[in-house]
C-alpha positions in Angstrom: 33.7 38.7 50.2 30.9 40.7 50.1 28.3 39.2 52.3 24.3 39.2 51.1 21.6 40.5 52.2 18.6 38.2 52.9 15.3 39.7 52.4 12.9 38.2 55.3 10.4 35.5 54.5 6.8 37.4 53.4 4.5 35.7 55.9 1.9 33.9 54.1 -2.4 34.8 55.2 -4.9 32.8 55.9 -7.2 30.9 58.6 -6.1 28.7 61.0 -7.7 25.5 61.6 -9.1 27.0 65.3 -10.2 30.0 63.0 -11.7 28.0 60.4 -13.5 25.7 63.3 -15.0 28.7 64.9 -16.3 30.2 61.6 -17.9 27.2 61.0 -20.0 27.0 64.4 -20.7 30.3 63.8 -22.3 29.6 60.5 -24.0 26.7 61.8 -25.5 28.9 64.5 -26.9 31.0 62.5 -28.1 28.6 59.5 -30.0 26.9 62.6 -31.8 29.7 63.8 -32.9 30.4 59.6 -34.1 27.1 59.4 -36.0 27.1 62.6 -37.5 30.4 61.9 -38.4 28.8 58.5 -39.9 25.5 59.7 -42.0 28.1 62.6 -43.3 30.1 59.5 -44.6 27.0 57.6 -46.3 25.5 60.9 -47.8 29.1 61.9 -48.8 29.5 58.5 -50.3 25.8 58.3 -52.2 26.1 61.4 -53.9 29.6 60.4 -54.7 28.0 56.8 -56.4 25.3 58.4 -58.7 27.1 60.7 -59.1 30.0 58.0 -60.5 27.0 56.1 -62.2 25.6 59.4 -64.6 28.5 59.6 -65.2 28.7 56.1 -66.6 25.6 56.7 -68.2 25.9 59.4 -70.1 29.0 57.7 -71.2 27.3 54.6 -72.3 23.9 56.8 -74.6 26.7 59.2 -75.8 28.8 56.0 -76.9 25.9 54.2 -78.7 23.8 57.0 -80.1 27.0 58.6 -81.9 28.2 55.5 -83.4 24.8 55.4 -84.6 24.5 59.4 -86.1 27.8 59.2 -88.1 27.1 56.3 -89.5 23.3 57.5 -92.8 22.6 57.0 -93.4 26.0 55.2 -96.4 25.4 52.7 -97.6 29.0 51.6 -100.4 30.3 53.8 -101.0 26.8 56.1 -99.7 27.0 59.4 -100.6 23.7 61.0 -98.7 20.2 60.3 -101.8 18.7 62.0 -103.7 19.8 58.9 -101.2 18.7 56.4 -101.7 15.4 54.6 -99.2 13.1 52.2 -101.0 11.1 49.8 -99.1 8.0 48.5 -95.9 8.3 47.2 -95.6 11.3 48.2 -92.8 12.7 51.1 -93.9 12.9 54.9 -94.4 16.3 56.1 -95.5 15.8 59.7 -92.9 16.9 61.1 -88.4 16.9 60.9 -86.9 13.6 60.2 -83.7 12.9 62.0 -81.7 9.6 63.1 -80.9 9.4 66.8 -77.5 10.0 66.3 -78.8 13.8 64.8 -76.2 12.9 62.1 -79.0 13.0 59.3 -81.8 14.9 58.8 -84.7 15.4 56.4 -86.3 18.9 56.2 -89.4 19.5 53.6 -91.0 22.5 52.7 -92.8 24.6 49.8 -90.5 26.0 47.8 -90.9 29.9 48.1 -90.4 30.9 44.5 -93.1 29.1 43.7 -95.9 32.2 44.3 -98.1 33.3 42.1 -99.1 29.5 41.1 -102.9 28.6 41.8 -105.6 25.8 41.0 -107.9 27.4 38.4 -110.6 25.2 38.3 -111.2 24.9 42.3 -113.2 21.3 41.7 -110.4 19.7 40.7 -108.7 19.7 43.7 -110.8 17.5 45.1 -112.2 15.6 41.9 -111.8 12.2 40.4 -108.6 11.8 38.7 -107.4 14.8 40.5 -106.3 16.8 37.2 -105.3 20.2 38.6 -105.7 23.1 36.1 -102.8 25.5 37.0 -102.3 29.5 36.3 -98.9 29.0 34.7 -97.3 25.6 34.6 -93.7 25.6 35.6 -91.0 23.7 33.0 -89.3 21.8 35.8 -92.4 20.7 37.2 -92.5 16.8 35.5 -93.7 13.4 36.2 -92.6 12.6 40.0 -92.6 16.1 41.0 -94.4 16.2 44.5 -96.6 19.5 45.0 -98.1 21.0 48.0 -101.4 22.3 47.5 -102.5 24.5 50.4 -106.2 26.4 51.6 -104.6 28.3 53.9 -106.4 26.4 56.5 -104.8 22.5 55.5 -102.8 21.5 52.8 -102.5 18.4 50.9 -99.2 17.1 49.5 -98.9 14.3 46.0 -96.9 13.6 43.5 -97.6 14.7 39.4 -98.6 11.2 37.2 -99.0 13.2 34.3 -98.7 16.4 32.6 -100.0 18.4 29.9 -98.2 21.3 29.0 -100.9 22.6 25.8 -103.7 23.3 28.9 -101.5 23.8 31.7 -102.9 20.4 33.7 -101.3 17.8 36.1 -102.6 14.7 37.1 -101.7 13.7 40.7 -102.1 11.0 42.6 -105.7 9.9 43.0 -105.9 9.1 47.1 -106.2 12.7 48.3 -107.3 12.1 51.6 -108.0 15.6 53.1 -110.8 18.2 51.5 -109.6 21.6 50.5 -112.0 25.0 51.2 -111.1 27.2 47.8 -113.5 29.7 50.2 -111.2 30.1 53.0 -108.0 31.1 50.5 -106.8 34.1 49.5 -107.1 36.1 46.1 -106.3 33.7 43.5 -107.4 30.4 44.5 -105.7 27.2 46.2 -102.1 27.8 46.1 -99.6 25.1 44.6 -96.1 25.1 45.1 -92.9 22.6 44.5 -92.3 20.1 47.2 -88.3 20.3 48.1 -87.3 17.5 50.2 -83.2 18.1 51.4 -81.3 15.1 53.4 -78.7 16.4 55.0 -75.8 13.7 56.4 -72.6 13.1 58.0 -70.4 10.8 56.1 -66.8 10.1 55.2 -65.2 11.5 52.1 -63.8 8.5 49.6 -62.3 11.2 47.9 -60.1 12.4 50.7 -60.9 10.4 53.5 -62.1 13.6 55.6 -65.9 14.3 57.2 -68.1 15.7 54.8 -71.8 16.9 55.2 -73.6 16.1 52.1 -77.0 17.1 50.8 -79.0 14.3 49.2 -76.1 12.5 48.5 -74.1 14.5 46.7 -70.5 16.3 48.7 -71.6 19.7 50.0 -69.1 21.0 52.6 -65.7 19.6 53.7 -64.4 19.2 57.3 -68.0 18.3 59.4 -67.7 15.8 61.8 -70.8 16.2 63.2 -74.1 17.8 63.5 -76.6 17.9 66.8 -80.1 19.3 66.8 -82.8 20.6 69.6 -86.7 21.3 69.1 -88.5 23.9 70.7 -92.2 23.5 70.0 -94.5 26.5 70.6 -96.2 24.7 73.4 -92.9 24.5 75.4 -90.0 27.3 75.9 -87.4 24.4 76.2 -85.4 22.8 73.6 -84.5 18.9 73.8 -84.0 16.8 71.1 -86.3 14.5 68.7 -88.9 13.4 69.0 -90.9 16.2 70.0 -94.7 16.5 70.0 -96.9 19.7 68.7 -96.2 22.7 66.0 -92.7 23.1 65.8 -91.5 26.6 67.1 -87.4 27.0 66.6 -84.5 24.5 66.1 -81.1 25.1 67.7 -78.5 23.7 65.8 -74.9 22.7 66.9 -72.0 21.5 64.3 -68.6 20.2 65.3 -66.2 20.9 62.3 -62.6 19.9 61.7 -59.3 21.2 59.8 -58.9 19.2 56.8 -55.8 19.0 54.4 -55.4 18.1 50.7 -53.2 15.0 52.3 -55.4 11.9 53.2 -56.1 13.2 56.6 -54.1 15.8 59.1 -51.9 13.1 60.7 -48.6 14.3 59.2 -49.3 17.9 60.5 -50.2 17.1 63.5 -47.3 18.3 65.6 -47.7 21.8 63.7 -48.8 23.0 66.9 -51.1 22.5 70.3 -53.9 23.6 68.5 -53.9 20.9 66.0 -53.7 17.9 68.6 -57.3 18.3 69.2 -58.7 14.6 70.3 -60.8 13.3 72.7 -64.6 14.2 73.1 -66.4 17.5 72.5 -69.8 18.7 74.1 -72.1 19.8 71.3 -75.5 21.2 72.5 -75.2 18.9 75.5 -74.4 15.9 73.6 -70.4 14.7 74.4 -69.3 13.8 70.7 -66.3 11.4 70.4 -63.6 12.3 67.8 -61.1 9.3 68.5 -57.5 9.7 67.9 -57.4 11.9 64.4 -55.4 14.6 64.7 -56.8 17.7 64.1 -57.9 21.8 64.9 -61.7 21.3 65.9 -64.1 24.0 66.9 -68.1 23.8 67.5 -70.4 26.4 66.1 -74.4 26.8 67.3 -77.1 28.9 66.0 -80.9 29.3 66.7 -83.3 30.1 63.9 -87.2 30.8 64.2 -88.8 28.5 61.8 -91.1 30.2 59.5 -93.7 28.3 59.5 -94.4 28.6 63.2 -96.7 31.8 62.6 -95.1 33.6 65.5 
């Protein structure tokens, strides 16, 4: 009987379950170390959005107010708040409003594009019913416009009752209570400019809930949680805050500004990093500034700007 040859078994591959186990740690491992690389990104990239946006807000909040302070009290060629006078109705120009809190303030001044705009007829200024004949009459000058009107020596400040556009004549408010000297002005008579009045204040968003410094009401920059001012008159070389007494000479201006979010507020990102756990109080131009609890990258930015209308 002829015996057979069995062919051996062919050994079947694959992983076994320790192999398999070990794969998977490995995999795990390294999936890990991807999504905490990932999760590292977003945060870095979070945190350098916000204060990328932090101070571009902090530059347009500074632009806008420091064009303002350095232009207070500017009207043309007068020099002297002393000498200025509001009739009624009309804004107060004796110096720069501001709360004690230095979280709102009113600056007024001429505006500067205005030149080249004079009283023609020189007794008028000072005439009963005060009907200025102007040079050129400006289209957005209307009813409830105020105007500066300035000798170079004083100036006088009212609001238009009336205009006439066919002779170039405004009629302004009849209590004019200072005198203006059409000899003491410069070619072209007593000078005439729009009055611009800007409010500047600290509020909260209803939008999106974050601190936003808005200009006569309206929304104008994102992300300011506060605003401090200092006066330096040009009797004194020290600067300390309102009220101050004499011809102001330069305003130093401090602004506390905050990362803001297009969530509700920065709560949710707050653990992004160190930097955006920024609480607690904050010294701005002397002043310590509470911020509560809200999370969030905060930075303060100064600046000091000769006002124009010191005549230095």
């Amino acid at each position: 009987m002829t015996q057979r040859m069995r062919a051996p078994a062919r050994r079947e591959g694959g992983f076994s379950l320790i192999e398999m186990m070990v794969a998977v740690t490995i995999g795990l491992f390294i999936l890990g170390g991807l999504v905490a690389l990932m999760v590292s990104s977003q945060r870095s990239y979070q945190v350098q959005d916000y204060s990328a946006r932090l101070q571009e807000s902090a530059r347009f909040a500074v632009q806008f107010l420091s064009y303002d302070l350095r232009m207070a009290g500017y009207f043309g060629c007068t020099h002297n708040f002393a000498n200025t006078s509001s009739d009624t109705g009309a804004p107060d120009v004796s110096s720069i409003a501001t709360e004690s809190s230095s979280d709102s303030i009113t600056v007024v001044y001429a505006n500067p594009l205005d030149e080249g705009i004079f009283v023609e007829q020189v007794d008028d200024i000072v005439g009963a019913p005060n009907i200025w004949k102007l040079n050129q009459l400006p289209t957005d000058w209307t009813v409830g416009t105020p105007l500066v009107a300035s000798d170079c020596g004083s100036a006088v400040v009212s609001v238009i009752t009336a205009v006439n556009t066919n002779t170039n004549t405004v009629t302004v408010d009849p209590n004019l209570n200072r005198v203006l000297d059409p000899q003491s002005t410069g070619p072209g008579g007593i000078g005439v400019r729009r009055l611009i009045s800007n409010t500047y204040t600290v509020n909260t968003s209803g939008a999106s809930g974050v601190p936003v410094l808005e200009r006569n009401g309206a929304e104008l920059v994102e992300g300011v949680e506060n605003i401090q001012l200092l006066y330096r008159t040009i009797a004194s070389d020290v600067f300390a805050p309102a009220p101050y007494a004499g011809q102001l000479a330069a305003v130093k201006l401090g602004v506390l500004v905050r990362s803001v979010s297009n969530a509700a507020d920065d709560k949710e990102y707050g653990d992004a990093s160190a930097m955006m756990t920024d609480t607690g109080n904050h010294t701005l131009l002397g002043t310590d500034v509470s911020v509560g609890s809200l999370r969030g990258q905060r930075r303060v930015f100064s600046s000091t700007m000769l006002v124009r209308n010191s005549n230095l």
